[in-house]
C-alpha positions, 0 to 999 in steps of 0.5 A: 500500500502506498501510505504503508509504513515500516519499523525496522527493529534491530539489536547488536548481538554481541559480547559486552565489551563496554566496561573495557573502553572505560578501563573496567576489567571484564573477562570474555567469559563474563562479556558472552553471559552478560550478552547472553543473559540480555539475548535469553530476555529479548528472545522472550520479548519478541516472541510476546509480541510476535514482531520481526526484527533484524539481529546484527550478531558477531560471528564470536557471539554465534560460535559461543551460543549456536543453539540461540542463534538457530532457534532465533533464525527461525523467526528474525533475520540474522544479519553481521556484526562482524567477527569480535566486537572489539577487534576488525580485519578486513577479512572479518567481513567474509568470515563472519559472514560465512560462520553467522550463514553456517550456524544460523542457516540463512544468507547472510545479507547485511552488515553493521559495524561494531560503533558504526565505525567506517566501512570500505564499502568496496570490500562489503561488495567483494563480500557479498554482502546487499547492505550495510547499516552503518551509518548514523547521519548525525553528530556524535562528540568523540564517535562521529560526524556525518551530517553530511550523509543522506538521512534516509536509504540510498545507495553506494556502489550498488550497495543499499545503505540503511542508516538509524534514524534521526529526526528530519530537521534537526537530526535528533538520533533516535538509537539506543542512547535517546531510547533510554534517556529520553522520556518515552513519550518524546522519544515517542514523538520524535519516531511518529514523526520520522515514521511519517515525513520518511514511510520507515524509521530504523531504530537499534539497541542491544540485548545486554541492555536488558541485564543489571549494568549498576555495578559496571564502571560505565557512564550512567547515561548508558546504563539508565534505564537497563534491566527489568526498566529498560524490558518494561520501556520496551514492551510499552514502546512495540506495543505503541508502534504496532499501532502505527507501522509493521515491524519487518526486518532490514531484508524484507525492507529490502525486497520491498522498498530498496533492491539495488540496481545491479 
């Protein structure tokens, strides 16, 4: 339909690596559990509410937890956040891509870098990857600015590139940070008002979010609103959005609206 409008729902499903940026010890074994333990609670939110969202997943995460990530392909799209979380080769973009397809049992189409960090886009071609979503277009102090970069999808050497969302004047980015901060209902606002000026929003978050992050030495503007708040939060806000859009993932958005000209 012409007026249909789209929620494309994603989360980085990776170890959780933060407390490392800001000189916190964290061994690898209790990154994959604080990862896990956040991915068991969104497995239970998404089935609740039966929607379809896309799982940006490090190959490290997949290797460590086959099963989940099996059980998760039968019902959302698998998509790569490359191989680690806090490290990147080059040729990681085509190894985790060939692991995430071997565990999960898709193809894998689409990348996001961990931090949205740059990408060679000739190299994601030469991959085989169709998309990338990578971009935020707005200004990030100390991560990024790309202000300069379109708002909403378009493509670059024949490869679709989704950014996240941020409003359409000012540019307000509408990730995980604004979702947890904000006041749900303006982040509400903000949403419906993207969702409306551009037919879709692209929104993400991550599954360890959803774990007790108190006792980690991180800033409290990322750990507002994590746990059983954070679940709550998000449970009120899918069920809002369902009243305004479909929940699809970033393939399905593809065949739909974005399949590039080869």
């Amino acid at each position: 339909m012409r007026d249909e409008k789209f929620i494309l729902l994603s989360f980085d499903v990776e170890e959780f690596d933060m407390p490392l940026e800001y000189g916190q010890p964290i061994s690898p074994e209790e990154q994959m559990n604080v990862g896990k333990k956040g991915t068991d609670v969104l497995e239970t939110i998404l089935q609740q509410h039966n929607i379809s969202c896309t799982l940006f997943t490090t190959a490290n995460y997949a290797i460590h937890f086959p099963k989940q990530i099996q059980q998760l392909a039968g019902t959302q799209e698998i998509a790569s956040h490359t191989f680690y979380h806090s490290r990147f080769e080059e040729a990681d973009l085509l190894l985790s891509k060939q692991r995430l397809a071997v565990i999960s049992g898709q193809t894998i189409a689409g990348l996001r870098m961990p931090r949205m960090q740059q990408v060679n886009i000739a190299a994601l071609k030469a991959a085989g990857y169709l998309y990338d979503a990578s971009v935020n277009p707005t200004w990030i102090p100390g991560r990024y600015n790309n202000r300069h970069l379109p708002r909403t999808w378009y493509t670059e050497q024949h490869i679709v590139r989704i950014p996240a969302s941020v409003t359409p004047n000012l540019r307000i980015p509408l990730f995980w940070l604004a979702f947890k901060n904000m006041p749900l209902s303006l982040f509400v606002k903000f949403t419906l008002q993207t969702l409306r000026q551009d037919g879709y929003v692209s929104l993400y978050l991550h599954p360890w979010e959803f774990t007790e992050l108190s006792n980690y030495q991180i800033p409290n503007y990322t750990k507002r609103y994590s746990g059983k708040r954070l679940e709550d939060r998000l449970h009120q806000f899918i069920e809002t959005m369902k009243q305004e859009g479909q929940f699809i993932t970033m393939q399905q958005f593809m065949d739909k609206k974005c399949r590039p000209k080869l």
